[in-house]
N, C-alpha and C positions, 0 to 999 in steps of 0.2 A: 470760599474758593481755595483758601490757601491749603486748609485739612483735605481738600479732595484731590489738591493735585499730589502732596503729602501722600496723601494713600494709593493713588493713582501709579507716584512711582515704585511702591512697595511689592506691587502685583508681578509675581515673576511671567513673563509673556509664554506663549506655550513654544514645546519644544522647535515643531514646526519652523519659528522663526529662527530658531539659531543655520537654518540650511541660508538663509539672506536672499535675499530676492536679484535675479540675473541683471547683471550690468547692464546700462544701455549705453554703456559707451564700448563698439566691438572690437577696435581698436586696443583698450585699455585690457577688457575682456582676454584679449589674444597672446597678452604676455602672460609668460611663465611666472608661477610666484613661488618665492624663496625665501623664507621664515629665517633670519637667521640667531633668532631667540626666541624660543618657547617651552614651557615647562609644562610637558604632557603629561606624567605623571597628576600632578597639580591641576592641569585643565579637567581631566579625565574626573579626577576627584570632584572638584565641584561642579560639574556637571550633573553626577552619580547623586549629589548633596542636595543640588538644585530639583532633579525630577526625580521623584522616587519611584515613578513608572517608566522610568526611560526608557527607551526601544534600543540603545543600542549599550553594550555587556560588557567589553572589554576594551582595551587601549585601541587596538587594530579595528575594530569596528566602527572606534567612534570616527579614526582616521578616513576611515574608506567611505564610511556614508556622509560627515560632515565635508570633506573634501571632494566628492565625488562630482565631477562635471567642472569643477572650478579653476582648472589648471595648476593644481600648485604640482611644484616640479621637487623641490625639498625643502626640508627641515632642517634646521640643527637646534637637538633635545638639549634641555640646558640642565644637569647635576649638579647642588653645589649648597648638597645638604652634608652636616657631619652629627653623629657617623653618616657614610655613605651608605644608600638605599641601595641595597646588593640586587635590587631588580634589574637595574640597568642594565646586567649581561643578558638578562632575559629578551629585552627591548634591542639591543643592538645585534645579541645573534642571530634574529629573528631576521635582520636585515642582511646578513652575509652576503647572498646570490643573489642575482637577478629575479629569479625565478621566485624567492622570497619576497621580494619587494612587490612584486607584481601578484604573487598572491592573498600575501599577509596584509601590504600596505599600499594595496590600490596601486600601484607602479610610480609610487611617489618613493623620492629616495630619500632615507634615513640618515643621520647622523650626530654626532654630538660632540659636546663638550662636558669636562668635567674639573671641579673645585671645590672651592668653599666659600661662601658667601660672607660678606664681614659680619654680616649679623649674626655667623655662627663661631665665626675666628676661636672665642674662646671656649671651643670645641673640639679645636684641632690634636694634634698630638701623633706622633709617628704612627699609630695604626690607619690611621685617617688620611695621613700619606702614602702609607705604603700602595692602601686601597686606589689612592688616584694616579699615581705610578703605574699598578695593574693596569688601570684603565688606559690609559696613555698608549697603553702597545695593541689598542682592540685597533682593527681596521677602519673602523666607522667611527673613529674618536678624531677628531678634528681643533680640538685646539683644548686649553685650559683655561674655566672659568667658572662661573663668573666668580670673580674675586675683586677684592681691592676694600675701597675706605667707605663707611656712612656714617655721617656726624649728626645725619637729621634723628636716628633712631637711639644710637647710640647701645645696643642691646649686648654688645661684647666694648670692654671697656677701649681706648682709644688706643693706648700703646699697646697691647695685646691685636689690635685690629691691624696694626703698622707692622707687626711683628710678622705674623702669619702673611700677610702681602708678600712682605719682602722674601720669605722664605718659599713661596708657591712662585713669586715671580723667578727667583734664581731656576728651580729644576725647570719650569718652563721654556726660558732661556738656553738651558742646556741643551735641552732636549727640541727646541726647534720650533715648539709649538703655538699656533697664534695665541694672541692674551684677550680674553674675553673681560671688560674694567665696569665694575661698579664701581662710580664715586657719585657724592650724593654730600654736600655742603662741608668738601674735604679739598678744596682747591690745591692750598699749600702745599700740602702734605701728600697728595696724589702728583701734585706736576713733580714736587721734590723725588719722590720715590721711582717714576717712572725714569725719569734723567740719569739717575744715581746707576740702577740698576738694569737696563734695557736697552741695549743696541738702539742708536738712531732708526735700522734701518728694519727692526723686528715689526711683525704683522702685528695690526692693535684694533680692536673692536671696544670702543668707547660705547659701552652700550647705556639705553635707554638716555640721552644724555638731556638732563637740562639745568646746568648747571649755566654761569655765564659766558655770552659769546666772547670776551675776551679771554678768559681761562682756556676755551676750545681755541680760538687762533693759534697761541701760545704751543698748545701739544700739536695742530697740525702743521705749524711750521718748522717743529722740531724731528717731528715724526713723517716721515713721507711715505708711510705706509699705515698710517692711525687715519681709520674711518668713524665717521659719528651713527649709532643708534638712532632713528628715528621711529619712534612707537606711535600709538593711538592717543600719548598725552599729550602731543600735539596741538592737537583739537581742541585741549581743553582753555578755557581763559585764566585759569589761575598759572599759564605758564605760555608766557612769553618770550623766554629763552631761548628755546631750539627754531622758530619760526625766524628771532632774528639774525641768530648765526647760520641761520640757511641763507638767508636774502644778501649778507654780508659774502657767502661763499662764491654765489653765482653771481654776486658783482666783481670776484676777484678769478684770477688765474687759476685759482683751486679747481674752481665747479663744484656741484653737489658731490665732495666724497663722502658718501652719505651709504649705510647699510639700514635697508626697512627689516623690520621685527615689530613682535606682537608683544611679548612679556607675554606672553597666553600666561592663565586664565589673568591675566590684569590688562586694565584699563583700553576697554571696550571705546572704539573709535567714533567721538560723538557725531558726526557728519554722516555715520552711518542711519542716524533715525528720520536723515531727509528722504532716506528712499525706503521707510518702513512706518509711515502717515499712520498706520493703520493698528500700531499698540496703542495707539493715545495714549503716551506723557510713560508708558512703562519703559522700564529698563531690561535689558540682556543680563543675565547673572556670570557672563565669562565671555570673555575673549577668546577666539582661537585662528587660525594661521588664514582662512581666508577673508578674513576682514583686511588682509592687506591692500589690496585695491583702495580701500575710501582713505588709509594713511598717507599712500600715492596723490592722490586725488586731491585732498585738501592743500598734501606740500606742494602742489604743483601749482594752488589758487594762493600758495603766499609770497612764491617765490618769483611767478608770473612767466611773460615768455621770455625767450622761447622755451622754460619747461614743463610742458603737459605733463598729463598723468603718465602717459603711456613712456615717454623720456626718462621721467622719475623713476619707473618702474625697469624699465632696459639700463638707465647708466647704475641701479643698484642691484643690478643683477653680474652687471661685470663687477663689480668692487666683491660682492661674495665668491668670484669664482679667485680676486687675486686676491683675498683673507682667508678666505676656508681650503680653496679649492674644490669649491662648492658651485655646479651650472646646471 
């Protein structure tokens, strides 16, 4: 039994299911959804990896047919390779006008962010700035990120990781831009750096967070504009952190200041396979922007009333319009 379910999970499910089977909750269904981290490039990719027969060819297609009927209303693409992937101007021109948006991308609107991830920090180096500077002045760039601290990986060494932080966080700062925060078993060193260098009052996208709910109090009390990341990892049992500093939020004055995001192509929202009976035991090989609904869905069964899904999904759609300027 154990080798079949074993193999049972290995079976990539056909493409079909990546389109996710229609909400039945209409309510839920009816809100707009606003991705406010995904890494399309990345998603595009393994998808392209996953089915070597795919049907759908380029970035824009995968958008318009994967999202197509699902309500999602925007995006923000997340950059934050070094060197930088000089496609991005390709992907955000594209999004200029209206009339672009509405042809290229389904009339879903575009946007992004750009940095450098700590896994790449010791990669950095003025050309690799100057390039995220360029980007900074595109119209459809929306904040600087993702950047900050990861101790769990450790793939650029730690004070080369602190360095590059503090250095992406200053021109950020200068320049106005929200802060898009990877940290990742970097407490100290992350609350220290954000304190040191970052206006109380600067926009702050703590993204993917599950770090612990005491560490998160600590920045939202400090920060009156730092909102938490809430992804599909959620869902999972080896991570009990963001579940409790949510319940801890909507017990207090705070409420959910919470922004939904996918990490597209990562970690596929598990609650999503109660309403897809029908892979038995297979898995989805990528994540993408409208599986947001089941990360609503779930946060909304942990956090209890009065916040449904559909709440979850409305008060985290205002929080992206006063971080990104994103609605």
């Amino acid at each position: 039994m154990g080798k079949n379910n074993k193999k049972s999970r290995n079976i990539v499910p056909a493409e079909t299911y990546l389109r996710l089977p229609i909400l039945t909750d209409a309510s839920l269904a009816a809100q707009p959804i606003i991705d406010t981290h995904t890494h399309l490039v990345s998603t595009f990719s393994t998808y392209r990896s996953k089915y070597k027969n795919g049907t759908l060819y380029d970035i824009h297609d995968f958008v318009r047919e994967m999202y197509r009927d699902r309500n999602v209303r925007a995006i923000v693409d997340v950059w934050c390779e070094a060197p930088v992937l000089q496609t991005w101007r390709e992907l955000a021109d594209s999004a200029l006008t209206a009339d672009d948006r509405a042809g290229k991308w389904g009339g879903i609107d575009y946007w992004f962010v750009m940095g450098v991830h700590p896994h790449n920090a010791k990669s950095y180096n003025d050309a690799v700035e100057a390039s995220i500077l360029e980007a900074m002045a595109h119209p459809r760039c929306v904040g600087w990120g993702e950047m900050g601290l990861d101790y769990h990986y450790d793939n650029s060494p730690r004070t080369i990781q602190q360095e590059v932080f503090i250095r992406q966080l200053k021109h950020a700062v200068r320049l106005g831009k929200p802060l898009t925060i990877h940290t990742r078993e970097a407490e100290t060193d992350t609350e220290r750096i954000l304190k040191e260098h970052v206006p109380s009052d600067h926009k702050i996208h703590i993204h993917c967070f599950t770090d612990s709910p005491d560490f998160a109090q600590r920045l939202l009390q400090h920060f009156p504009n730092l909102y938490i990341g809430v992804t599909g990892v959620i869902t999972y049992s080896t991570n009990l952190n963001t579940s409790n500093l949510l319940k801890r939020m909507v017990g207090s004055d705070i409420g959910p200041r919470i922004l939904l995001e996918t990490d597209a192509p990562f970690m596929v929202p598990s609650n999503l396979y109660n309403s897809m009976p029908e892979i038995k035991g297979g898995r989805l090989p990528l994540c993408h922007t409208a599986m947001i609904p089941w990360v609503a869905e779930y946060t909304a069964g942990k956090v209890g009333d009065p916040w449904n899904a559909t709440e979850i999904m409305k008060r985290a759609n205002e929080n992206a319009k006063i971080v990104y300027g994103v609605q």
